[in-house]
N, C-alpha and C positions, 0 to 999 in steps of 0.2 A: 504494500500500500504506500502510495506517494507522499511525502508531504507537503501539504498546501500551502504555498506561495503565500508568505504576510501582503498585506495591501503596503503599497508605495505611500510614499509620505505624500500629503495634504500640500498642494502647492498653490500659494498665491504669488499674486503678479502686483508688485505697487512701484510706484514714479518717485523719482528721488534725483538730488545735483550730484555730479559728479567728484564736486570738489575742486574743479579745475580752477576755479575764479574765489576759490577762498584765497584772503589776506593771508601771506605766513608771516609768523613772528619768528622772531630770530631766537633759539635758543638757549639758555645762561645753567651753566652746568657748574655749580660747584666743583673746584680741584678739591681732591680727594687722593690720598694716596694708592698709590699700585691701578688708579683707574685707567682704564684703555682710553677715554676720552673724555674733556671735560673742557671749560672755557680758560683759554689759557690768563694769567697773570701779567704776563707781558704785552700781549697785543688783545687781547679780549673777545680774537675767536675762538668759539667753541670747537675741537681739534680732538683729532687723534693723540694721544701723546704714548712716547713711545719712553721707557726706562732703561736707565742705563746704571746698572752694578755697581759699586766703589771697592777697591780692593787695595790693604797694602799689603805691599814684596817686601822679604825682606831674605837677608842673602847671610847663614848660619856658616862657617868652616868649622867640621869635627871630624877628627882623625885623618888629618889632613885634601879633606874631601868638599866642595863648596854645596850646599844644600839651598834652594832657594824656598822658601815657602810666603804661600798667596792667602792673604785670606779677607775674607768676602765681606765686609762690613754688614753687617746687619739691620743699624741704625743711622747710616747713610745712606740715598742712593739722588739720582738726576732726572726727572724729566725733561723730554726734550718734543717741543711741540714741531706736528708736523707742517706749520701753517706758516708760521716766523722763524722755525728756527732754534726758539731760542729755550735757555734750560733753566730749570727750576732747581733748588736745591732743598731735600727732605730731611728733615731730621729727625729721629723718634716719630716716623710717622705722621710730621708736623711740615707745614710749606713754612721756611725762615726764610726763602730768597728768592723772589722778590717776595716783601713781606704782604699777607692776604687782607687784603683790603674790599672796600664793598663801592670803592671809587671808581668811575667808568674808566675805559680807556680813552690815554690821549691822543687825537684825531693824527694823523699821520701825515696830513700837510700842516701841521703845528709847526713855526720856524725852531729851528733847532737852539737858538738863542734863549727861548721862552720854555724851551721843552723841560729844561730841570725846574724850572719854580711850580710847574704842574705835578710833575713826579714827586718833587718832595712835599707839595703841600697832599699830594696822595698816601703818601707815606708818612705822614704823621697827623691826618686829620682826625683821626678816631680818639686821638691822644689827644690829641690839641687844637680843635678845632678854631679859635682863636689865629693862633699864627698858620692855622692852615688857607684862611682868609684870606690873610695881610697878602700873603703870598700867593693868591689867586687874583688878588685885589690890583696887586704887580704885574701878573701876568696878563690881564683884559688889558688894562695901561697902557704896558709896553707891546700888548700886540695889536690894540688899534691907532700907534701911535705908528708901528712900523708899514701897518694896512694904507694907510693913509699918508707918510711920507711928513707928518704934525709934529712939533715941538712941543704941544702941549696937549693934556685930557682933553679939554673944551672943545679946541679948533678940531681936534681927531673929531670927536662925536660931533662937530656940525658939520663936517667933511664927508661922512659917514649918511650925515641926514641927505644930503643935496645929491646923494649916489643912490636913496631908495630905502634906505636903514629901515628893516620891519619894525612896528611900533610897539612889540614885545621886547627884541631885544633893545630901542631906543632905550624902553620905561627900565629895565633894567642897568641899563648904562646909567640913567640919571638917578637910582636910587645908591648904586655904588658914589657916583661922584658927591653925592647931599650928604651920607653918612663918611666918607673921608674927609671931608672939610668939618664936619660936625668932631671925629675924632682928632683931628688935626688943633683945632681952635680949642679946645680941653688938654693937647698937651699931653695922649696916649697914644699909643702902640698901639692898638688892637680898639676894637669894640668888642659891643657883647654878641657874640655871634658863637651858632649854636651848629651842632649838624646839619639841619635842615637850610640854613643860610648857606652855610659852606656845599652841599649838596645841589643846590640853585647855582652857586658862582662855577662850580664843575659843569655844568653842564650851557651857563651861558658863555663860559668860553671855545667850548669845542664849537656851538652856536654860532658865536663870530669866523669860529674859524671857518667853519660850511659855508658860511653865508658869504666870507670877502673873498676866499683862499683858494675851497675844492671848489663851489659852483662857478665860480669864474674860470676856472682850469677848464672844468669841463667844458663850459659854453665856447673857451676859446680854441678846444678840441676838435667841438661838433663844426665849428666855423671853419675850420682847417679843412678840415674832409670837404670842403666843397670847394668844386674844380676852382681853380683859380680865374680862369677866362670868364666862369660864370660869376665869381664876386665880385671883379672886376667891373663887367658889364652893370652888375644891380647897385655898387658902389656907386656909379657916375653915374645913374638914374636916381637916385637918393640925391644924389647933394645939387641936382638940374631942379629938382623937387623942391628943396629945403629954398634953390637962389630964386625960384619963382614966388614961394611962401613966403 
C-alpha cells in the first residue's frame, strides 16, 4: 500500500518594493577586538580589518649552540584596516592607539595645517571638552580664514556670505564669533562648553569643509569633463549675454 502524498503548502501571491530605491545608511560598527570588520579609528570606514600577531625573538647560546626563541605576545596584537591602510594598536584586548573616541572622522580635504587641532581636540574631548572647543574654535578660524584668503574672522565670514554661505552654517559661525568675544572681554580661556557644544563644533567644521573644499573640487571636476571646444563655445555665449544684460 502506497503512501499518500501530504498536500503542498498553501500558496499566496502578494505585491511588495523591491528595495531598490531604499535610502542606505552608512554603517558604524564599533572596533572591537579580534573582529573581522568594524569602523575603522583612523579614517571612519566601516572595513574589513585584518590582525596582525606581535612577537619577541630572542637569541639564547647554551653549550655552545645559538637557540632562537619567538614568542607570541598574547596581550598585544595590530589591526590593520583594509580601506586606509592604517593600524591600530591593542592592548589587553583594549584599542590604546589611536585612542576610541565617539568623535567623527576628519573630512579628508581638511588642509593638513588645521588637521592636528581636529585630531587632538578628538583626542581629548571626552576628557576635556573645554579645551576640546578652544581648539575647534581654532580650527573653523583658521580654516575659513585660509577658504577665503581673510586676515580676519569677520571679513572671512562676510567673504563667505557674498559666495552663498548656507544660513545654518552662517548662524553657526556667528554664534562661535558672539561667544569668543564674550570669553575674550572676561579675560578666559575657554567657556563653558559641554559635549554637546563641542559635538556641534565637530561636525560644523567638517560642514565648512564640504561646503568650500570637496563641493567645489567636485563641481570643478564635473566642469573639467566637459569637452573643452564645448565650454569654450557656452563661455563666450554667457559673457555676449551678461555684455547685453
Amino acid at each position: 500500500m502506497s503512501t499518500p502524498i501530504p498536500p503542498g503548502p498553501k500558496k499566496e501571491t502578494t505585491t511588495g518594493s523591491s528595495g531598490l530605491r531604499t535610502t542606505s545608511t552608512l554603517r558604524a560598527v564599533h572596533p572591537k577586538y579580534r573582529a573581522p570588520f568594524f569602523t575603522c579609528p583612523h579614517c571612519g570606514v566601516a572595513s574589513t580589518q585584518w590582525w596582525i600577531d606581535l612577537y619577541r625573538i630572542e637569541t639564547t647560546v647554551k653549550d655552545g649552540r645559538r637557540t632562537e626563541v619567538s614568542t607570541k605576545f598574547d596581550d598585544l596584537a595590530l589591526s590593520r584596516c583594509q580601506a586606509c591602510d592604517g593600524r591600530a594598536l591593542w592592548f589587553e584586548k583594549q584599542l590604546v592607539h589611536p585612542e576610541d573616541n565617539d568623535a567623527p572622522p576628519v573630512s579628508p580635504d581638511m588642509p593638513a595645517e588645521l588637521r592636528r587641532d581636529y585630531e587632538e581636540a578628538a583626542a581629548i574631548f571626552s576628557k576635556s571638552p573645554r579645551a576640546a572647543a578652544a581648539l575647534l574654535r581654532m580650527c573653523v578660524e583658521g580654516l575659513i580664514k585660509k577658504v577665503t584668503e581673510k586676515d580676519s574672522f569677520d571679513k572671512a565670514i562676510t567673504a563667505l556670505q557674498a559666495r552663498g554661505l548656507p544660513s545654518q552654517i552662517q548662524l553657526a559661525l556667528d554664534v562661535i564669533r558672539q561667544n569668543g568675544n564674550e570669553v575674550l572681554h572676561a579675560g578666559q580661556l575657554y567657556g563653558e562648553d559641554d559635549e554637546a557644544t563641542v559635538a556641534m563644533l565637530f561636525k560644523l567644521v567638517n560642514s565648512v569643509v564640504t561646503w568650500s573644499i570637496t563641493e567645489q573640487r567636485q563641481l570643478q571636476e564635473l566642469y573639467e569633463q566637459i569637452p573643452e571646444a564645448k565650454r569654450k563655445h557656452l563661455e563666450d555665449r554667457r559673457a555676449k549675454d551678461a555684455a547685453k544684460g
